[in-house]
MOPAC internal coordinates of N, CA, C and O (Angstrom, degrees):
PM7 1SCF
backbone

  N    0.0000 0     0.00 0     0.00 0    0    0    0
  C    1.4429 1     0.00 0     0.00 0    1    0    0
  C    1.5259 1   108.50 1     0.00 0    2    1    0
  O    1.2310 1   116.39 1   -51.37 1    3    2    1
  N    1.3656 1   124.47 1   128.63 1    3    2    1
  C    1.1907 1   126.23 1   167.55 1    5    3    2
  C    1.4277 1   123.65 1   -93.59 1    6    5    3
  O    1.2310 1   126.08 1   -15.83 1    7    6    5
  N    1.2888 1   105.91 1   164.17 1    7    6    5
  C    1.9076 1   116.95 1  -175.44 1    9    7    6
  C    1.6465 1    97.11 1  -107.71 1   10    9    7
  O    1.2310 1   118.72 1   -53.63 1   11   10    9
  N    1.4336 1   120.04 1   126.37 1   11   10    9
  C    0.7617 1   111.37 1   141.02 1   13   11   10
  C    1.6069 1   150.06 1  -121.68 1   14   13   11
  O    1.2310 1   114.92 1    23.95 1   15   14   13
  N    0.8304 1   127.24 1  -156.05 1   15   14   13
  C    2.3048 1   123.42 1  -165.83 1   17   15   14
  C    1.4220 1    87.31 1  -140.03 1   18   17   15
  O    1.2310 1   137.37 1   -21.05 1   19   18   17
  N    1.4716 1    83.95 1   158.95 1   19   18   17
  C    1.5286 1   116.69 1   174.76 1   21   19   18
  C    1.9738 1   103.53 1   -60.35 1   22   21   19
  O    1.2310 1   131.65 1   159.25 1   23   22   21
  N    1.0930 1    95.12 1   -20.75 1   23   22   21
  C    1.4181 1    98.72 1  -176.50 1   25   23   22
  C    1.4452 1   117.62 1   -98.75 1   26   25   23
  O    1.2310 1   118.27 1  -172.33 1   27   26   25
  N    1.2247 1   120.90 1     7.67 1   27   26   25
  C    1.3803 1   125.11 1  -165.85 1   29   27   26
  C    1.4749 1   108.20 1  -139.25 1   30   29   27
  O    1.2310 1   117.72 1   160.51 1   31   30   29
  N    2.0259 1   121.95 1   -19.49 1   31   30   29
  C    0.9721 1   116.54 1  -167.15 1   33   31   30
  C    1.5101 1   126.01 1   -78.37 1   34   33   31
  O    1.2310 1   128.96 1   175.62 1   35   34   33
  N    1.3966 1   100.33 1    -4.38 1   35   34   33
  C    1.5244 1   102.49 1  -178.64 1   37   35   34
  C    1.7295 1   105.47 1   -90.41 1   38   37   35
  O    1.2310 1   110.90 1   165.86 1   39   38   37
  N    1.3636 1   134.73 1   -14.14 1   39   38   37
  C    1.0585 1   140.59 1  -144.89 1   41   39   38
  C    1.8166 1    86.11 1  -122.26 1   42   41   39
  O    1.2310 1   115.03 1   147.78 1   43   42   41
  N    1.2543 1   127.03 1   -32.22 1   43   42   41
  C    1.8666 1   132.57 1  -172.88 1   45   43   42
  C    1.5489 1    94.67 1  -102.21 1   46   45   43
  O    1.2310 1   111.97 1   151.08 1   47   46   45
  N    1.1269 1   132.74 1   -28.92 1   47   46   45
  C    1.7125 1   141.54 1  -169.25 1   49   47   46
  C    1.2670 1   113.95 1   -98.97 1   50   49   47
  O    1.2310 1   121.05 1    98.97 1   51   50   49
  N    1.6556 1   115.60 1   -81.03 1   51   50   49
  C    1.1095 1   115.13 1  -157.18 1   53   51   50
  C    1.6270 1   124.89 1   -84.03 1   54   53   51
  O    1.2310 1   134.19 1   161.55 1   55   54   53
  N    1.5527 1    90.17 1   -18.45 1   55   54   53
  C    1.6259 1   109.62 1   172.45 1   57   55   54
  C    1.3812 1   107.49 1   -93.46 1   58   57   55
  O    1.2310 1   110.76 1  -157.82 1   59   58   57
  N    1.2703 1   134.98 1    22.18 1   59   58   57
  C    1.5511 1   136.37 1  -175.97 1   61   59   58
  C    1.7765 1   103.60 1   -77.31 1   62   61   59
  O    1.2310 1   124.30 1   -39.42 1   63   62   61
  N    1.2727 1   109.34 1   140.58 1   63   62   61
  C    1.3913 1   104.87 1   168.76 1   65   63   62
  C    2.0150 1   124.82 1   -87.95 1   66   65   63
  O    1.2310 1   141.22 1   164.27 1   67   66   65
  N    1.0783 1    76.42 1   -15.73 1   67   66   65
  C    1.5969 1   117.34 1   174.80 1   69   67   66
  C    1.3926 1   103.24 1   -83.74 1   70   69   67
  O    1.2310 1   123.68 1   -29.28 1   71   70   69
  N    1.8522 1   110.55 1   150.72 1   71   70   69
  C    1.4931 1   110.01 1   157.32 1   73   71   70
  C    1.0071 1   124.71 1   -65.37 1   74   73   71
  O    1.2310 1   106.30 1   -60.97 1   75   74   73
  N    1.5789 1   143.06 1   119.03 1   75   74   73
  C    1.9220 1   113.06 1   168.75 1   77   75   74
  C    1.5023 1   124.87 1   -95.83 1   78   77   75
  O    1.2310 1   112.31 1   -56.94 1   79   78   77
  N    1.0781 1   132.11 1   123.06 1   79   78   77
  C    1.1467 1   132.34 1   148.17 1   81   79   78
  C    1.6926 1   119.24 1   -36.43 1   82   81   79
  O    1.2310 1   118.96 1   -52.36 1   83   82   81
  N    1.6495 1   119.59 1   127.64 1   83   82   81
  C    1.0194 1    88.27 1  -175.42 1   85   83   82
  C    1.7034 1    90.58 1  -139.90 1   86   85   83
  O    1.2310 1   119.70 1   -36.62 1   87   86   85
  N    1.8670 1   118.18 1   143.38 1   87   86   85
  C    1.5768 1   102.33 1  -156.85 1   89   87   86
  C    2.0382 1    71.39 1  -109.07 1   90   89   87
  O    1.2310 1   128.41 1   -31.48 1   91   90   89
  N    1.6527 1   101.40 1   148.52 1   91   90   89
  C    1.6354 1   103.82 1   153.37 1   93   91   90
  C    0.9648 1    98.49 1   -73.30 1   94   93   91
  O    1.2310 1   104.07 1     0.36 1   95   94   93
  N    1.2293 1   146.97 1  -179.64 1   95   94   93
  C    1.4157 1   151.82 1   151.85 1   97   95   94
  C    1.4549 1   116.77 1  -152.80 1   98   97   95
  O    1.2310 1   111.68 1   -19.81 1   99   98   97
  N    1.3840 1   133.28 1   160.19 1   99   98   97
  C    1.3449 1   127.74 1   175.38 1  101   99   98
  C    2.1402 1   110.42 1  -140.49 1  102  101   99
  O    1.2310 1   127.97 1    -4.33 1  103  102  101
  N    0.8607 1   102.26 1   175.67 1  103  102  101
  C    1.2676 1    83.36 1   171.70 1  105  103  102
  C    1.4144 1   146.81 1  -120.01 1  106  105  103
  O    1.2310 1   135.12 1  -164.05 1  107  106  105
  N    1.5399 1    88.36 1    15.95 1  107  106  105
  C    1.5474 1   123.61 1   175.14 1  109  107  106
  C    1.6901 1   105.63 1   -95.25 1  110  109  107
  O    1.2310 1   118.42 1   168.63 1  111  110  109
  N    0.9425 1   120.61 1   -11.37 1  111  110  109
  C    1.3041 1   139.97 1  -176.98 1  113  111  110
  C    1.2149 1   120.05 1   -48.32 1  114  113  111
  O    1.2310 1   105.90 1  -109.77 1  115  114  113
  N    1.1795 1   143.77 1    70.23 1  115  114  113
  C    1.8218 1   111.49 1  -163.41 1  117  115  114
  C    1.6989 1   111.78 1   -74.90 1  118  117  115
  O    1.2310 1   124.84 1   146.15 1  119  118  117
  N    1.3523 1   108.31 1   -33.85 1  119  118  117
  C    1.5656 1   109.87 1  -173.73 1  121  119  118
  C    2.0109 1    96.57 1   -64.63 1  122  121  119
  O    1.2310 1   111.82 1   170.79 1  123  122  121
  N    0.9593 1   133.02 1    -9.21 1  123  122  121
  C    1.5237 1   118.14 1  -146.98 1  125  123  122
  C    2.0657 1    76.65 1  -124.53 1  126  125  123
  O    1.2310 1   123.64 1   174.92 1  127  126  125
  N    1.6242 1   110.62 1    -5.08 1  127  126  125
  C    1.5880 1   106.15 1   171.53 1  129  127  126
  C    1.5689 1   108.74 1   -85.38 1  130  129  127
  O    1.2310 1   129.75 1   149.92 1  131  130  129
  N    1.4997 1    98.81 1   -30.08 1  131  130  129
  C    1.7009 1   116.32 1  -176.01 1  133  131  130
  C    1.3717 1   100.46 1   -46.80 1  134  133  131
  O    1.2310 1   126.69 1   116.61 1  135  134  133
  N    1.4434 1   104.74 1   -63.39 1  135  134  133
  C    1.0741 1   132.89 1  -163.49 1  137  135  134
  C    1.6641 1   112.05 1   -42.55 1  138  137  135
  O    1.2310 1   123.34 1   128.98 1  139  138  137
  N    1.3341 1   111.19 1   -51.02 1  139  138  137
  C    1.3018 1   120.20 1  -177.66 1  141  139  138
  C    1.9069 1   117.96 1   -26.97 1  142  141  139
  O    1.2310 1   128.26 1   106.90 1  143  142  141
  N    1.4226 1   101.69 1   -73.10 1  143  142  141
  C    1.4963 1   102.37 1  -179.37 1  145  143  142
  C    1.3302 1   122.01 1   -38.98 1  146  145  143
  O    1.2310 1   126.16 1   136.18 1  147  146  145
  N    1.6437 1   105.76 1   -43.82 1  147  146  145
  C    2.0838 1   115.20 1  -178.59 1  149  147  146
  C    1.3330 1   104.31 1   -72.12 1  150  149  147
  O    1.2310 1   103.04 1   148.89 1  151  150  149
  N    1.3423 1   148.74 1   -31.11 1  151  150  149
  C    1.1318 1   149.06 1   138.80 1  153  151  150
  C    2.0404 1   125.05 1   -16.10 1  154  153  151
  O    1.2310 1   140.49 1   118.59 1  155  154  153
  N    1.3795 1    77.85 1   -61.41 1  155  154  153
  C    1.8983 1    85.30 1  -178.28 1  157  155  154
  C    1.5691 1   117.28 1   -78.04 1  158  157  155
  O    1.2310 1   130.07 1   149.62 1  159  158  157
  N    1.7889 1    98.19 1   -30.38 1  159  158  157
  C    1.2106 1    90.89 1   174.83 1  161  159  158
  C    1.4110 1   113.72 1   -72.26 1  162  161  159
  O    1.2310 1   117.92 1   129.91 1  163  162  161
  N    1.4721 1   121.56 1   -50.09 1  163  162  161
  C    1.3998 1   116.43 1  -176.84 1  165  163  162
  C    1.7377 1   106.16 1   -53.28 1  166  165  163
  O    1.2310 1   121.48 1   164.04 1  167  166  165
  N    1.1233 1   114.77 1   -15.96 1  167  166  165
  C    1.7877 1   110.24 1  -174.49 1  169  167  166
  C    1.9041 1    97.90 1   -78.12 1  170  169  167
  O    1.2310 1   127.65 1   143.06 1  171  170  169
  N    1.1906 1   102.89 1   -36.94 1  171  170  169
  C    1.4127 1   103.20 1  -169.89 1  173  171  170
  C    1.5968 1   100.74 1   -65.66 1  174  173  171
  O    1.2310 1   118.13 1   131.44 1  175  174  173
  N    1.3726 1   121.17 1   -48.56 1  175  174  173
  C    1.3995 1   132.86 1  -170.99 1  177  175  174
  C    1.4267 1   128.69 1   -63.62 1  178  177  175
  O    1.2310 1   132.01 1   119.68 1  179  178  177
  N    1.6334 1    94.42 1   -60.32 1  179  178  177
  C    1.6758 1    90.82 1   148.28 1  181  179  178
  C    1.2118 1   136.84 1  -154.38 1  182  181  179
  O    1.2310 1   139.02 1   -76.38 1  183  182  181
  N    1.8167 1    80.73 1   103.62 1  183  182  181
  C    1.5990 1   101.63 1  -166.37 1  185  183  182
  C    1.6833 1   108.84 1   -92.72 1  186  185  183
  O    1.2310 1   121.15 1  -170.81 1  187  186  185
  N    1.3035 1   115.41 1     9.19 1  187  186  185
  C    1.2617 1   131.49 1  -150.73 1  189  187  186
  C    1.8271 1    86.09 1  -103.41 1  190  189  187
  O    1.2310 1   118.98 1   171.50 1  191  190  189
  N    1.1092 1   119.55 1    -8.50 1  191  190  189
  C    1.5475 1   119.92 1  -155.42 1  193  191  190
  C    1.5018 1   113.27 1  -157.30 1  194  193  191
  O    1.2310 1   121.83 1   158.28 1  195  194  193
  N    1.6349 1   114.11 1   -21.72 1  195  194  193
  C    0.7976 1   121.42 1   155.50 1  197  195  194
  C    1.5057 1   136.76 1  -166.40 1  198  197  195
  O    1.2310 1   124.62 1   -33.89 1  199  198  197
  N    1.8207 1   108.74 1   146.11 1  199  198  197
  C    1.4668 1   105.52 1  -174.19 1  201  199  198
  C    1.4248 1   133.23 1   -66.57 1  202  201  199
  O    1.2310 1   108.70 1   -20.67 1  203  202  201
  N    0.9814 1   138.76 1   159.33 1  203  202  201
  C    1.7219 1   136.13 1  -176.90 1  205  203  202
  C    1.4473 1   110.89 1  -142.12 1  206  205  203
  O    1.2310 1   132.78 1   -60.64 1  207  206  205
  N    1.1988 1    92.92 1   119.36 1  207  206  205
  C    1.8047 1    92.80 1  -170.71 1  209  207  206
  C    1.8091 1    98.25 1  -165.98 1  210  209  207
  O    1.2310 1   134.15 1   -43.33 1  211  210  209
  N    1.4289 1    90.24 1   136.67 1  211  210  209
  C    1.6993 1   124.75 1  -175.22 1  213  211  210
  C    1.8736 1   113.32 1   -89.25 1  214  213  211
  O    1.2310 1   124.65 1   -58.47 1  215  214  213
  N    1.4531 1   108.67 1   121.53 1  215  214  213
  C    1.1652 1   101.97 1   157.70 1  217  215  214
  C    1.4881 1   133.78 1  -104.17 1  218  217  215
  O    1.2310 1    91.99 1  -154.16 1  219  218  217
  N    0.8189 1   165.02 1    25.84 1  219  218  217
  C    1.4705 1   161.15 1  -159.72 1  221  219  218
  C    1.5219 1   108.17 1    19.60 1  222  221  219
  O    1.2310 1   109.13 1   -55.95 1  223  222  221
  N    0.9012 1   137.96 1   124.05 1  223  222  221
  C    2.1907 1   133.21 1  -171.31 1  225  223  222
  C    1.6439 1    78.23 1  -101.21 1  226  225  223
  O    1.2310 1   111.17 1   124.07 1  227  226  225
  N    1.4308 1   134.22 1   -55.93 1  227  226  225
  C    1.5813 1    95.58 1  -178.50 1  229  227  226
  C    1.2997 1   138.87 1   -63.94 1  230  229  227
  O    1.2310 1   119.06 1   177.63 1  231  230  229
  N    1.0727 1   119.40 1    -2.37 1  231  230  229
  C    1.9871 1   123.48 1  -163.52 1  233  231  230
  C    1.8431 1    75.08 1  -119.84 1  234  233  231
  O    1.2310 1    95.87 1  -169.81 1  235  234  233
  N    1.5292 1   160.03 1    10.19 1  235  234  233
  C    1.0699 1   131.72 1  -165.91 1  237  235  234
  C    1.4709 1    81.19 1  -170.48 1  238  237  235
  O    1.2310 1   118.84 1   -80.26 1  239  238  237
  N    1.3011 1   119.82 1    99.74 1  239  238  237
  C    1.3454 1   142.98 1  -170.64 1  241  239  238
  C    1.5399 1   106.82 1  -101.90 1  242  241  239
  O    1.2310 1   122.49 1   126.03 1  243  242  241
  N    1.4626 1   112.83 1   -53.97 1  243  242  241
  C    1.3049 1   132.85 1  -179.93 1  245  243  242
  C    1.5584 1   108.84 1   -42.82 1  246  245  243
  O    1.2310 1   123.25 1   117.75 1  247  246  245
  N    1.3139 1   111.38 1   -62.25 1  247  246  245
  C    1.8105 1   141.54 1   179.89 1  249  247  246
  C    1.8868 1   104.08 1   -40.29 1  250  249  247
  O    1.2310 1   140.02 1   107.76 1  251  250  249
  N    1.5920 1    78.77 1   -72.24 1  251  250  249
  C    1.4785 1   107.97 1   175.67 1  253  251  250
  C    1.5717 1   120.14 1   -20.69 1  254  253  251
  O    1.2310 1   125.80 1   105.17 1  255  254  253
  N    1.2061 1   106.45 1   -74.83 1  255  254  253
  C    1.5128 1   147.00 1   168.22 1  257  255  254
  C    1.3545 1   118.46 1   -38.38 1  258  257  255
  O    1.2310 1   125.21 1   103.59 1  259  258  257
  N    1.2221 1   107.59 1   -76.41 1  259  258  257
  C    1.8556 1   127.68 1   153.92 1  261  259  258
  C    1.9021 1    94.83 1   -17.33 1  262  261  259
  O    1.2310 1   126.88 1    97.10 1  263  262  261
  N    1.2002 1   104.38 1   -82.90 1  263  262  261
  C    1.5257 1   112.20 1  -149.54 1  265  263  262
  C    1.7335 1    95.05 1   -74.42 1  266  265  263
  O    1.2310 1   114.78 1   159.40 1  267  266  265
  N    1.2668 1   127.50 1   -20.60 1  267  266  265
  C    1.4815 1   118.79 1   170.28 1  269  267  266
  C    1.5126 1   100.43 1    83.88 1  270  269  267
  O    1.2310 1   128.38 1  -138.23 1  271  270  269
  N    1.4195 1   101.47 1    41.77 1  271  270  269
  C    1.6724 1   105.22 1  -176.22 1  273  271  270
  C    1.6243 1    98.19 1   -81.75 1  274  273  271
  O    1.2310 1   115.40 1   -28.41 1  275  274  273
  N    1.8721 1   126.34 1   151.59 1  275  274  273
  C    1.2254 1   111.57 1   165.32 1  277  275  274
  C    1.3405 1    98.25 1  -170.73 1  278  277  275
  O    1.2310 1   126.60 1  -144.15 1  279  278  277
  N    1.5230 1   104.91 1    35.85 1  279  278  277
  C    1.6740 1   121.61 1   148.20 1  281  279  278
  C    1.5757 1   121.27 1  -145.35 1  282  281  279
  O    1.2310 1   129.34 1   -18.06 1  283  282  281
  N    1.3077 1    99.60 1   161.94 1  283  282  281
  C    1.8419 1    96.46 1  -170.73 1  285  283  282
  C    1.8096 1    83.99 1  -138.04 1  286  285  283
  O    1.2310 1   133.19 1   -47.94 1  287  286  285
  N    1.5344 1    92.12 1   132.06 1  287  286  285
  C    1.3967 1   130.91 1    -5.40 1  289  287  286
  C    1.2874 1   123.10 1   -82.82 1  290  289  287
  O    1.2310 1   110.67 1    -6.59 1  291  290  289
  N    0.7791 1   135.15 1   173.41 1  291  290  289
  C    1.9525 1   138.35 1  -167.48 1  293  291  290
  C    1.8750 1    93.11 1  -135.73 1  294  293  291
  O    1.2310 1   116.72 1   -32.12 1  295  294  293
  N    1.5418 1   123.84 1   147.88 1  295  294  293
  C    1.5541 1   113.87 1  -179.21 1  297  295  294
  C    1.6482 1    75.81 1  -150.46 1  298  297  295
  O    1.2310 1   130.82 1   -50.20 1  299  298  297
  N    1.5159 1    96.72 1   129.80 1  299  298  297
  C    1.0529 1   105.39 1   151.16 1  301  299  298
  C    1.4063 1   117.78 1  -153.84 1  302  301  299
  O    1.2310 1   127.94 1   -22.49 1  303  302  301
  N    2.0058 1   102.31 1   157.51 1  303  302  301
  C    1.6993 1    89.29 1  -168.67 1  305  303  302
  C    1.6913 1   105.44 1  -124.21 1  306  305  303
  O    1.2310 1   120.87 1   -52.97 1  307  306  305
  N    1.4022 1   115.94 1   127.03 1  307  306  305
  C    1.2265 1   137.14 1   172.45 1  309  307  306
  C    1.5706 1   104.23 1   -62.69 1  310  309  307
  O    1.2310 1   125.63 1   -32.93 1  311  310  309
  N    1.1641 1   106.78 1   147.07 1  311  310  309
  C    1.6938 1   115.22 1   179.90 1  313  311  310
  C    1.5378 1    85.76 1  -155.03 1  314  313  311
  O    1.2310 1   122.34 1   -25.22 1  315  314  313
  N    1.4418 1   113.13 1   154.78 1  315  314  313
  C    1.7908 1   110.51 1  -172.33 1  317  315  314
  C    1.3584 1   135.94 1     1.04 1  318  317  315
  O    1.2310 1   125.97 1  -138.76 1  319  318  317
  N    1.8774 1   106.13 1    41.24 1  319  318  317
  C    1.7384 1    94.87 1   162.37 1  321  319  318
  C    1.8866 1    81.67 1   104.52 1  322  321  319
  O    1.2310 1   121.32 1   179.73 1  323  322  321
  N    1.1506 1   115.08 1    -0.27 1  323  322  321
  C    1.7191 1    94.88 1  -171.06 1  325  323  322
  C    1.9471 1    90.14 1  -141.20 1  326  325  323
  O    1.2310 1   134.50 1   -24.82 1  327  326  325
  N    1.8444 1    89.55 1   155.18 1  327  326  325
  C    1.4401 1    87.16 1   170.94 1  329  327  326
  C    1.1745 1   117.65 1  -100.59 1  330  329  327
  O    1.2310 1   122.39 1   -54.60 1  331  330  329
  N    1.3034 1   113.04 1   125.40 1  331  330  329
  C    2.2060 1   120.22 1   176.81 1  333  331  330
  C    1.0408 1   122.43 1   -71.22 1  334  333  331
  O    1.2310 1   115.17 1   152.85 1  335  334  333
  N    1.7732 1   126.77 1   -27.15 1  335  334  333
  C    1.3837 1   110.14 1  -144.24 1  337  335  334
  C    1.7851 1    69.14 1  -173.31 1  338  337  335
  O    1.2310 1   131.15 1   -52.17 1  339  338  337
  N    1.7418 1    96.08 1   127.83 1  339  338  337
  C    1.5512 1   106.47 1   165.10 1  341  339  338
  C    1.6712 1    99.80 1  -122.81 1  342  341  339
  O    1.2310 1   112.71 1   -24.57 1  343  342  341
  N    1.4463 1   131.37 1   155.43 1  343  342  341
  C    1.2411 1   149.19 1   163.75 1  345  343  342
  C    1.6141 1   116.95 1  -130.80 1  346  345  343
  O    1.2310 1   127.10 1   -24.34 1  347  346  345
  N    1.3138 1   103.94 1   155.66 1  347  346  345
  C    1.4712 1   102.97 1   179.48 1  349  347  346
  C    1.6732 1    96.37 1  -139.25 1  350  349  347
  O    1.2310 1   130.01 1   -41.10 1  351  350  349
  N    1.4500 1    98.31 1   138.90 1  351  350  349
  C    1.5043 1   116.21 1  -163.40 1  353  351  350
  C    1.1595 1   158.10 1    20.38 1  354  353  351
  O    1.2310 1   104.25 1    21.35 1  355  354  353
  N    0.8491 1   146.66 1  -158.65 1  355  354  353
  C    1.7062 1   144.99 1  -129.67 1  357  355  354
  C    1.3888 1   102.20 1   -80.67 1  358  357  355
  O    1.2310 1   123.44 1   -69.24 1  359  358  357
  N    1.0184 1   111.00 1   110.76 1  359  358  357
  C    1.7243 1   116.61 1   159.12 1  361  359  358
  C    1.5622 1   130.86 1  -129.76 1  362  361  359
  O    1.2310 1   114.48 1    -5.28 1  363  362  361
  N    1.5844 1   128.05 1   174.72 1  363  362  361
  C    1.4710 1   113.63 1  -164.80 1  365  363  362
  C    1.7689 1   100.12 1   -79.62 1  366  365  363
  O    1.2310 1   121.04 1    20.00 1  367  366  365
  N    1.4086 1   115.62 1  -160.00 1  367  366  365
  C    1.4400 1   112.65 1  -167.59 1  369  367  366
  C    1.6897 1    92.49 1   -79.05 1  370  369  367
  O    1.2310 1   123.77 1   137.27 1  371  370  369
  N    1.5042 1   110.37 1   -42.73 1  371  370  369
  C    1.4993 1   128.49 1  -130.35 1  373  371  370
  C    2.0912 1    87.53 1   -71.40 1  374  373  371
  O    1.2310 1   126.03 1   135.91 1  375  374  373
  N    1.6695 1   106.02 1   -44.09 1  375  374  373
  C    1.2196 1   112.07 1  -170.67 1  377  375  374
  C    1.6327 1   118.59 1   -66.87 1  378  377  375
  O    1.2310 1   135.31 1   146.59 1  379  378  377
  N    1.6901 1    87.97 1   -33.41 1  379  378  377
  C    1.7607 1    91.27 1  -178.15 1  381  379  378
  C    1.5970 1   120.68 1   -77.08 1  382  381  379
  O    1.2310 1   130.95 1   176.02 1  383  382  381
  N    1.6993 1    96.47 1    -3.98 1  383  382  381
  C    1.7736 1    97.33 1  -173.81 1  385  383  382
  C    1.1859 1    98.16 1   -98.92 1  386  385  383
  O    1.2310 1   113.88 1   163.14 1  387  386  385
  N    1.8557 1   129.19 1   -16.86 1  387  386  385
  C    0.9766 1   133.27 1   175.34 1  389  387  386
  C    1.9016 1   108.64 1   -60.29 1  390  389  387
  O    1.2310 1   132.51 1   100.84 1  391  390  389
  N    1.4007 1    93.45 1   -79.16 1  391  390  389
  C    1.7685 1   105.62 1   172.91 1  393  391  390
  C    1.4886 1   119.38 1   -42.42 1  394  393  391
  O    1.2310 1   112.14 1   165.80 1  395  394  393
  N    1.6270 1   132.44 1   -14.20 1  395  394  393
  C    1.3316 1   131.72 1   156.59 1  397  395  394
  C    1.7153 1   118.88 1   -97.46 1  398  397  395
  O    1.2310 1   126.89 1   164.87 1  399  398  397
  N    1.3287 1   104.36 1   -15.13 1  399  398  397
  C    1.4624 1   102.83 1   176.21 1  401  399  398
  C    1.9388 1   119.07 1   -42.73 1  402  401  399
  O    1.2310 1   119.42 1   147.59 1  403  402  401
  N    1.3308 1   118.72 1   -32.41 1  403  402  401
  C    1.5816 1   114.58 1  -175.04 1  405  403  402
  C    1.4273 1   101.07 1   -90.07 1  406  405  403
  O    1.2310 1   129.55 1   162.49 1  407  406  405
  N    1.1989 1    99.20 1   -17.51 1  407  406  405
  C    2.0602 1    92.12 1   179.99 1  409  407  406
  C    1.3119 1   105.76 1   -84.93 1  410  409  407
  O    1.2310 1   109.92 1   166.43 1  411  410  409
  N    1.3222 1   136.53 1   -13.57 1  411  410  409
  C    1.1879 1   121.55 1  -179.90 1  413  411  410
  C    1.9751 1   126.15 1  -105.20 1  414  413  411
  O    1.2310 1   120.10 1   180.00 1  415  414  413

């Protein structure tokens, strides 16, 4: 799973050829710490189809802002350069692959 910056997200996100999953995250967060493991696993699982990648909303204000994020965790999934599908917080792997399955 990758991290990405305000400086990197248009180039890891919006230029992806791939769908990305993308988690806000913070690090005071505990639900968006939960979160971490169902993240990598779904990155490991299907990485063949789709990307997984973390932003931090405090170190990436710019990002943050843009998308009008103002809960953690925040999930949203990019499909050609655009976001399809926003969610707000903690869920198991099985539900969150469910609720992104048509966006991807």
């Amino acid at each position: 799973m990758t991290e990405v910056t305000d400086a990197d997200f248009s180039a890891q996100v919006i230029d992806s050829e791939l769908p990305v999953l993308v988690e806000f995250t913070a690090d005071w967060c505990p639900p968006c710490r939960q979160m971490g493991p169902v993240l990598k696993a779904l990155a490991a699982e299907e990485g063949d189809r789709l990307k997984v990648v973390q932003l931090n909303v405090d170190a990436n204000p710019t990002t943050t802002n843009h998308y009008k994020v103002l809960s953690m965790p925040t999930f949203m999934v990019f499909r050609a350069g655009e976001p399809v599908k926003a969610m707000v917080g903690a869920r198991p792997k099985r539900r969150l692959l469910a609720e992104i399955e048509d966006a991807l």
